[in-house]
C-alpha positions as CSV (number, residue, x, y, z in Angstrom):
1,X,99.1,187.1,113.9
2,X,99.9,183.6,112.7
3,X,97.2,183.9,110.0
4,X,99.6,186.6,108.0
5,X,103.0,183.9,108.4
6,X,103.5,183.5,104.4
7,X,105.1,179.6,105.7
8,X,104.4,176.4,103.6
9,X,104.1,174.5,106.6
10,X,101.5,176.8,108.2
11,X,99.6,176.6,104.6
12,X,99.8,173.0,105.1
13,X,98.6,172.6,108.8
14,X,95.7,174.5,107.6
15,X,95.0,172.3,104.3
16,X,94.8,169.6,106.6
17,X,92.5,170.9,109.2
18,X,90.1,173.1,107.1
19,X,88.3,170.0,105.2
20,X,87.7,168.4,109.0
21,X,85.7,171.7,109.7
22,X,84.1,172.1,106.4
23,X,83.5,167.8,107.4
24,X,82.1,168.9,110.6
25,X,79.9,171.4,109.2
26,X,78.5,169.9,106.8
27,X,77.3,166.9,109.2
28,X,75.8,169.6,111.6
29,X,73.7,170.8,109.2
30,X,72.9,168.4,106.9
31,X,72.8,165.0,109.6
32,X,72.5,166.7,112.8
33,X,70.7,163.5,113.7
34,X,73.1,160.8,113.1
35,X,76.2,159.7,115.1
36,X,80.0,159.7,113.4
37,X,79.3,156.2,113.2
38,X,76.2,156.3,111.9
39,X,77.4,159.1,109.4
40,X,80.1,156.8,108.3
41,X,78.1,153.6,107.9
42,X,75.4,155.7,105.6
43,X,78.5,157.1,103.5
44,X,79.8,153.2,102.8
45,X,76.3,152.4,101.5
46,X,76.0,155.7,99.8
47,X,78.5,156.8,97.7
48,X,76.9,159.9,96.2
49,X,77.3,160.9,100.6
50,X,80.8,160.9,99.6
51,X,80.8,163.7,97.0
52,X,78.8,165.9,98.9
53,X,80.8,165.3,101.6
54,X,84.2,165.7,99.5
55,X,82.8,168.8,97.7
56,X,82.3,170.9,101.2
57,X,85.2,169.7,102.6
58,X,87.5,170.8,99.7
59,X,85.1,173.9,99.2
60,X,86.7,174.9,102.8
61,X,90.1,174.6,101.3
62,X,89.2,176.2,98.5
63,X,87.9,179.3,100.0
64,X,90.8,179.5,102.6
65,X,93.3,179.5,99.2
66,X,91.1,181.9,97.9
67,X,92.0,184.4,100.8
68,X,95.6,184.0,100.9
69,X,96.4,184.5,97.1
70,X,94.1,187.3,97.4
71,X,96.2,188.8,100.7
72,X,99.3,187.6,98.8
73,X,100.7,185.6,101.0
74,X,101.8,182.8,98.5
75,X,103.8,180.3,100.8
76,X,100.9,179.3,103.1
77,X,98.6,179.5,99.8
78,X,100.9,176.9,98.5
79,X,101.2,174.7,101.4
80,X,97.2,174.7,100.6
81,X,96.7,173.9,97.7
82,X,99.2,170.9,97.6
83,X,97.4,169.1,100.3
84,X,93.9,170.2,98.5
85,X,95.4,167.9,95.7
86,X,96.4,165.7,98.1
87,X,92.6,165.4,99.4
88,X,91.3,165.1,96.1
89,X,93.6,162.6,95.0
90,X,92.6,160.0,97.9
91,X,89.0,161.0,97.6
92,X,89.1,160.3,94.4
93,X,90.7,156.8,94.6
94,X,88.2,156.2,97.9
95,X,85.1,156.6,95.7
96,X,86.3,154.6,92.8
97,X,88.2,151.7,94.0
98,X,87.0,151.5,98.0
């Protein structure tokens, strides 16, 4: 199964695409009603949006890094967590200077 490849790369693809979903879920549940756009309009006039929606999405990455240095499987766990950083980095310079 190509969930137990210990890969940096795979740990990567996976950092990248686990905050979208944790994104995505978090706008189903919370702002079912509003479009993308709309979503994304409210989050430029609201930037407390933006740490809700930064929390969930990194929560996502979080928990996914939570089961592969749990399983051991350190390569993909690293490939992770660097592009967690990554996220945070950017979200971080988004709220305080965009």
């Amino acid at each position: 199964m190509i969930f137990k490849k210990d890969n940096f790369w795979l740990g990567t693809i996976l950092g990248l695409l686990a905050p979208v979903i944790g994104f995505a879920v978090f706008k189903l549940i919370k702002y079912r009603r509003f479009s993308l756009m709309e979503m994304y309009q409210w989050m430029t006039l609201n930037h407390n949006l933006i740490t809700a929606w930064i929390s969930v999405s990194l929560f996502a990455n979080a928990l996914l890094f939570t089961l592969y240095v749990n399983a051991r499987i350190d390569k993909t766990a690293k490939g992770i967590f660097a592009v967690t950083v990554l996220y945070a980095v950017i979200a971080l310079l988004i709220k305080f200077f965009g």
